[in-house]
C-alpha positions in Angstrom: 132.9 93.9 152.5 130.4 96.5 153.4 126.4 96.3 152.1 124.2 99.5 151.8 120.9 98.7 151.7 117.9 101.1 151.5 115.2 100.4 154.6 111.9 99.7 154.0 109.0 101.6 153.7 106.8 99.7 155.6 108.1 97.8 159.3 107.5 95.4 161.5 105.5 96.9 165.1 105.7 94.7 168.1 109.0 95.3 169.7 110.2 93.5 172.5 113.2 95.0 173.5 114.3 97.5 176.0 113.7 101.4 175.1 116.0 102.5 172.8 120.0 104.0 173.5 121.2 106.2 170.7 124.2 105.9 172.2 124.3 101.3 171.6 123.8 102.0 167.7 126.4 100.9 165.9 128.6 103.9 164.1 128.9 106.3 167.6 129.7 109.3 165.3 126.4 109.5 164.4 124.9 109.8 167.6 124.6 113.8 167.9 123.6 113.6 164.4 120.9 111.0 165.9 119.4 112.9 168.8 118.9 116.2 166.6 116.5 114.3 164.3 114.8 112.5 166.2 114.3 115.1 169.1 112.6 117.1 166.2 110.5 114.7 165.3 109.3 113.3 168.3 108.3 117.1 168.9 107.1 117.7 165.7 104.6 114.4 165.6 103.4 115.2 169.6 102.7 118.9 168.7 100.8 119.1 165.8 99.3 115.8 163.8 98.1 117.9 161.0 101.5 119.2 159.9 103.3 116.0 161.0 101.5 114.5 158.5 102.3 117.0 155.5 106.0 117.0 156.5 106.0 113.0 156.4 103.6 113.0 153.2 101.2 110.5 154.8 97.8 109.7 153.2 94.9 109.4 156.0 95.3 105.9 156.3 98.9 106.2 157.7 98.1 109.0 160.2 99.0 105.9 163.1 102.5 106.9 162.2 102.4 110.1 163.7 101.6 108.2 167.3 103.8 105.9 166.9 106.7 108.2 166.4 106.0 110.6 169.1 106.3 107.7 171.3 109.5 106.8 170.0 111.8 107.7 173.2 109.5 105.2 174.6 108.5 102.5 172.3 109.9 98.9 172.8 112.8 97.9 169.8 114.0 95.3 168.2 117.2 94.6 166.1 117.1 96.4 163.0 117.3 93.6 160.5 113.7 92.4 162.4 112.2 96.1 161.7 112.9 96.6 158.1 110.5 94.4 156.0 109.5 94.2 152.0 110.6 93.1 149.0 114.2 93.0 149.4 114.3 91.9 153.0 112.0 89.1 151.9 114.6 88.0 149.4 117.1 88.4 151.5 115.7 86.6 154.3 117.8 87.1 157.3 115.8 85.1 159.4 116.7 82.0 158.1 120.7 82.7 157.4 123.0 80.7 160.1 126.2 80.3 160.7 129.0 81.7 159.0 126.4 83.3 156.9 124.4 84.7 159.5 127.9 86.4 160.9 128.7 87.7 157.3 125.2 89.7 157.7 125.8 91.3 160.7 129.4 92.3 159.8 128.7 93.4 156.5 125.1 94.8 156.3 124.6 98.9 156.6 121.0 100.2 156.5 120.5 103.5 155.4 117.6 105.4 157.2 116.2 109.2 157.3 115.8 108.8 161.2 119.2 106.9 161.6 121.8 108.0 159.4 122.8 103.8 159.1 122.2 100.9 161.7 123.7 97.4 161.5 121.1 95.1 161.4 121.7 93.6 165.4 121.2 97.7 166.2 118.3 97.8 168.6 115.6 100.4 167.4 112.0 100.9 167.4 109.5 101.0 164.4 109.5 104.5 162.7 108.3 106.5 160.1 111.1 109.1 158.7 112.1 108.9 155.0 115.2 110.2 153.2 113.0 112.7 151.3 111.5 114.2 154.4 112.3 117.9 154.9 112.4 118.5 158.6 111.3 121.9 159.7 114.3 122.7 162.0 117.0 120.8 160.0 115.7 120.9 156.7 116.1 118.2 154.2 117.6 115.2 155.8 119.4 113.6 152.7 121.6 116.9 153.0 121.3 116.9 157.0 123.2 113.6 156.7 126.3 114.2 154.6 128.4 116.0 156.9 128.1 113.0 159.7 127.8 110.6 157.1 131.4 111.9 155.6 132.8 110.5 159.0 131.3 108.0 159.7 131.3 105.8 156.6 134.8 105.8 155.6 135.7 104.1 158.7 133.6 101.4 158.6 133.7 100.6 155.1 137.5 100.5 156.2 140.0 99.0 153.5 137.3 96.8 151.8 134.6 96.3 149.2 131.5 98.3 149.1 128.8 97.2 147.3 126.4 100.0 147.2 122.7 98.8 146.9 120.7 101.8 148.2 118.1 103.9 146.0 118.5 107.3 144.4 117.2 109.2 147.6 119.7 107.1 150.2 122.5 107.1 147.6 122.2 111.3 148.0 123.0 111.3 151.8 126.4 109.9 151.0 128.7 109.2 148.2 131.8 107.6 148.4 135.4 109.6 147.2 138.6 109.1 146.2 140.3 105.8 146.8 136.8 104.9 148.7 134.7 105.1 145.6 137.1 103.3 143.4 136.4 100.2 145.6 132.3 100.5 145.3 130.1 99.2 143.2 126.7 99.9 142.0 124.6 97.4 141.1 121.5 98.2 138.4 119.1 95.2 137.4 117.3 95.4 134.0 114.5 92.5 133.1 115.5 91.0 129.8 112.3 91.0 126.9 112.2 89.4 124.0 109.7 91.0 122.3 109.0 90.5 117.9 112.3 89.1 117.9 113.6 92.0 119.3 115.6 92.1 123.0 114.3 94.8 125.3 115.5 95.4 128.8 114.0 98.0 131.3 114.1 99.0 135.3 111.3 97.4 137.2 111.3 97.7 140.8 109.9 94.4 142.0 112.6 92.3 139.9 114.9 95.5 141.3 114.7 94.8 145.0 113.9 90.5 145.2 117.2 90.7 142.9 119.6 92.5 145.3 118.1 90.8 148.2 118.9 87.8 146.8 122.1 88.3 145.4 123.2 89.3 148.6 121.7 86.5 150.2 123.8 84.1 148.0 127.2 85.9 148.9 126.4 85.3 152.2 125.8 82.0 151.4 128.1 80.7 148.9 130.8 82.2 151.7 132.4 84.6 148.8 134.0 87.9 150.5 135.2 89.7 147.5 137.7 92.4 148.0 137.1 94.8 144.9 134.6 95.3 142.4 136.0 92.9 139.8 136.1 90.1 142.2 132.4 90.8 143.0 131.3 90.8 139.4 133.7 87.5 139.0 131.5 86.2 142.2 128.1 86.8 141.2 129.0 85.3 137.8 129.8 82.0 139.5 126.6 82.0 141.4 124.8 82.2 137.8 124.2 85.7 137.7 124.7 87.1 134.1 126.7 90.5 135.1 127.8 93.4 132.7 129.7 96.4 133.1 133.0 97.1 135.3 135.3 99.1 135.8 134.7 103.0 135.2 136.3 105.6 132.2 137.7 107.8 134.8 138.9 106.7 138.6 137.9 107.6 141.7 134.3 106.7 140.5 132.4 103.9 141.3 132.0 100.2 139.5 128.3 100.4 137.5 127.4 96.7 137.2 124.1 95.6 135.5 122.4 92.3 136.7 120.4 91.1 133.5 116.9 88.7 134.9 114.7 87.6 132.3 112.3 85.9 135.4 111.8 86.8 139.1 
C-alpha cells in the first residue's frame, strides 16, 4: 500500500542532521527534477526578498522564510516525517508509532511537496517554504513542472499495490494516477454529519478533514491491515468503526471515491 499525503504548511526548524543530498531522497528519478527547483529558488530568495516574497505569497510576518530558503543548500535536515507538522501529522502521530507499525509508515507513506516532488518520511531534508501553487519564475507553475517526473516516478513505487490517495486539490494536480494504476486508488472525502430541525446535513470542513485522514491512517498502521484494493480498504476502515460510503467507480480506469461520514472530531 502506498499513502499520499499533502505536507504541511507550517514545519518544524531545528534540524540536526547533516546538509542535505538530493541525490539520498527516496524516488532517484526525481532528482534532476529536484535540483532545477530548488537551484531556482535558492537563487530567487538570495537575490531579491521583495519578489521572493510575491512569488511565495507571504504576508510580512512570514518574510523569515525567504532566509531560511536561501540557506537551504546549507541548512541542517531532519527526516521528513519530523519536518511536516499540523493537523493531520498531529493525528497521525508518527512519533509515537513502533514496531510493525512504525515500519508500515516508512514503507507506505509518500509526501507530496512543491520543493520535492515526494519524500518518504525517513528522507533527510531541511525546513522549507515552496507550495504546490507557487509559480516559479524560470519553471513556471510547479503543479505542472511536476507531472512529467512525477509520471515516472510514481508508478513504480506504488508498484502492484493499493493507493490510497489522501493529498489536497493542489497536490492531487501534480499527479494523477492511469490506467490499471488508478483503478487500484482511492480517494478518500470526509463530510461532518448535522442533524439540524430534524433534518441530516453533511458538509466539507477542513479541520475534521485532516485529524480524520491522519487518523485513519494512523489506525491501519495500527490495527496491522494492509489492504490490497480499494474494496478491501473500505471493508478495513469499516472494521475499525469508520462509517464508509461509496466504492467502486461507473467507468474503469478511475479511481475509488470513498466518503468517511464523522459526526464528532
Amino acid at each position: 500500500m502506498l499513502v499520499l499525503l499533502p505536507p504541511s504548511e507550517g514545519k518544524a526548524t531545528g534540524g540536526t542532521g547533516p546538509v542535505l543530498e538530493i541525490g539520498s531522497l527516496s524516488l532517484p528519478a526525481l532528482a534532476d527534477a529536484r535540483e532545477a527547483v530548488l537551484d531556482e529558488l535558492v537563487e530567487l530568495c538570495s537575490a531579491d526578498e521583495e519578489k521572493a516574497a510575491d512569488v511565495l505569497g507571504l504576508s510580512p510576518g512570514l518574510r523569515g522564510e525567504i532566509a531560511k530558503n536561501a540557506a537551504l543548500r546549507t541548512a541542517a535536515t531532519r527526516p521528513a516525517g519530523e519536518i511536516y507538522t499540523g493537523v493531520l501529522y498531529d493525528a497521525l502521530g508518527l512519533a509515537t508509532l513502533e514496531g510493525k507499525a512504525r515500519a508500515a509508515a516508512e514503507r507506505s507513506l509518500l509526501v507530496f511537496s512543491g520543493l520535492w516532488g515526494a519524500v518518504r518520511i525517513t528522507d533527510p531534508i531541511p525546513s522549507y517554504r515552496c507550495s504546490m501553487g507557487v509559480k516559479l519564475p524560470g519553471l513556471g507553475s510547479l503543479a505542472a513542472y511536476w507531472r512529467k517526473p512525477m509520471a515516472h516516478a510514481l508508478p513504480e513505487a506504488a508498484a502492484d499495490g493499493l493507493v490510497l490517495d489522501l493529498r489536497s486539490s493542489a497536490y492531487a494536480s501534480a499527479w494523477k494516477p492511469k490506467g490499471d494504476l488508478a483503478e487500484r486508488t482511492a480517494t478518500v472525502r470526509v463530510l461532518q454529519s448535522k442533524v439540524v430541525d430534524g433534518v441530516e446535513k453533511r458538509s466539507v470542513v477542513s479541520h475534521f478533514n485532516k485529524a480524520t485522514k491522519g487518523r485513519l491512517v494512523r489506525d491501519l498502521f495500527t490495527s496491522g491491515y494492509a489492504p490490497d484494493n480499494p474494496a478491501e480498504l473500505a471493508d478495513a476502515l469499516r472494521e475499525l468503526g469508520y462509517v464508509v460510503e461509496g466504492g467502486a467507480p461507473a467507468k474503469g480506469a478511475t479511481p475509488w471515491g470513498l466518503d468517511v461520514v464523522v459526526t464528532e472530531l
